[in-house]
Phi, psi and omega in degrees: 000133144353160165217089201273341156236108187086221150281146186312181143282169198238083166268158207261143152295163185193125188231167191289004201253327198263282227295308174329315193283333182275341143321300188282337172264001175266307171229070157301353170283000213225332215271349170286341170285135173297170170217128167222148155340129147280136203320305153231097242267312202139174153250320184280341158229161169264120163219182238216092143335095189240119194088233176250344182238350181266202173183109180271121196237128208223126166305125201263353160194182189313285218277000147264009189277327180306347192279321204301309203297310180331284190305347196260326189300319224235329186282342182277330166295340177267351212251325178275335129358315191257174190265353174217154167340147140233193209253138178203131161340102181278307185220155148234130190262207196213162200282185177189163178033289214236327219191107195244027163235188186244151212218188176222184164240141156227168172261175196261178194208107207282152181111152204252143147014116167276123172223159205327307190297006199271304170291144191266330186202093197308353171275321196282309189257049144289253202335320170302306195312319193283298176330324181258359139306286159325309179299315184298333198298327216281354182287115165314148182253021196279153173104335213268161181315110159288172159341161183151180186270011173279332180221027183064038152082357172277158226129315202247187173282190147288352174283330169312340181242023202297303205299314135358309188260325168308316188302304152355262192290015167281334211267322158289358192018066183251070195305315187307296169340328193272333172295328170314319207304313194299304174300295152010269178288335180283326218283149186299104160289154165277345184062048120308063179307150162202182183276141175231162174302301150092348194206093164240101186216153186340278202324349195228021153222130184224149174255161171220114223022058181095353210230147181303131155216035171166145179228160213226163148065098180242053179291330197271002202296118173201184187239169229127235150260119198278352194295328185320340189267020210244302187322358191264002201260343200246296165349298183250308216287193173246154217269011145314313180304309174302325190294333173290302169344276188309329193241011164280337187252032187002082179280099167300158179309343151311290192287355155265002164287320176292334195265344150292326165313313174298329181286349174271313169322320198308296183266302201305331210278299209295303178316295161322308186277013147089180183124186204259000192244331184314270190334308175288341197264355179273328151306312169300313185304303156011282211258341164289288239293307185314337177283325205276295202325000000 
């Protein structure tokens, strides 16, 4: 995830020698299962493989440490609701000393990183995708996390990422961009919360033989305007996958004008700092802009 207001937070290293020790003073019944790095662990948390079947996933700074309480309340009440795996709480330890958030345990949930070449059959899981979309949208919501600095304000509108995103685009100078962004910020929300996901991106979808089998990291989950969960349609799907997508969540032309936007804030920002993400991410710009033609 991005880091879209302000300065980045100020993240902590977390080695496997830490994690051995809070396990073992914390869940001793745990304490004999190994601990090792996850291949690729993230940014907003560092985690920790613990045996073969769990996962110690620990906050890489203050401001993403705000998710845990969020994640120990709602996934076990969001999980039996939907048609794939999430993530669901075992434990929560708490800091101490050495490691000064509270952090969590899961089991883990086998499968791999989706990516285009990956998928077996790119309609079908745009349609998996919408379903489980659809299920989450359809959980009430009363009650649930709004928008906020727990998940970076998704949910919420798109103008909180406006002055941002304009600099983006000056700094590329892509006179079509500013118009989707402008359509964006005009298209309507109805103020209907419902739940969203908040981060549906490759990495936090994962296959198991080519097929939707699990959806991961709902740090960002709250309720609100769902369109943020839309950006995975210009991101990933294929533009067959989309069309399916879009008409399984029968998506009025408003909310796909905001989810496009969110997938253009996304990419115009990755595109401007430059880097090892730019080139794939001028493709995804690409493939917005030719979908708004």
């Amino acid at each position: 995830m991005s880091h879209d207001l302000g300065p980045p937070p100020r993240r902590i290293s977390v080695h496997t020698a830490q994690v051995r020790r809070l396990i073992d003073e914390q869940f001793p019944r745990w304490a004999g299962l190994p601990v090792r790095p996850v291949a690729k662990s993230g940014w907003d948390n560092v985690t920790f493989h613990l045996g073969d079947e769990m996962l110690v996933r620990l906050p890489s700074a203050a401001e993403y440490a705000l998710a845990v309480d969020k994640e120990h309340r709602w996934l076990p009440a969001l999980a039996p609701r939907l048609p794939q795996p999430i993530p669901v709480p075992l434990a929560k330890g708490q800091p101490d000393e050495d490691y000064p958030f509270s952090w969590s345990i899961y089991r883990w949930l086998p499968g791999a990183p989706a990516r285009a070449d990956l998928i077996a059959d790119p309609v079908r899981f745009a349609l998996d995708l919408a379903e489980f979309l659809a299920a989450l949208q359809g959980i009430d919501a009363a009650d649930g996390p709004q928008p906020g600095k727990h998940n970076w304000f998704r949910g919420g509108t798109l103008r909180t990422f406006d002055a941002l995103t304009r600099r983006a685009i000056a700094t590329l100078d892509i006179a079509e961009a500013a118009a989707v962004w402008q359509a964006a910020l005009d298209a309507p929300w109805s103020g209907v919360d419902v739940w969203f996901h908040g981060d549906v991106a490759a990495g936090n979808l994962l296959l198991s033989n080519g097929e939707l089998a699990a959806i991961i990291d709902f740090g960002t989950c709250g309720v609100g305007d769902p369109s943020c969960d839309l950006a995975i349609a210009w991101t990933l799907l294929t533009a067959d996958g989309r069309q399916a997508f879009r008409s399984r969540l029968a998506i009025d032309d408003a909310t796909w004008a905001r989810g496009r936007g969110w997938a253009l804030w996304k990419t115009l920002v990755t595109c401007a700092q430059g880097g090892e993400e730019a080139a794939a991410a001028r493709r995804v710009l690409d493939g917005i802009l030719a979908d708004d033609r």
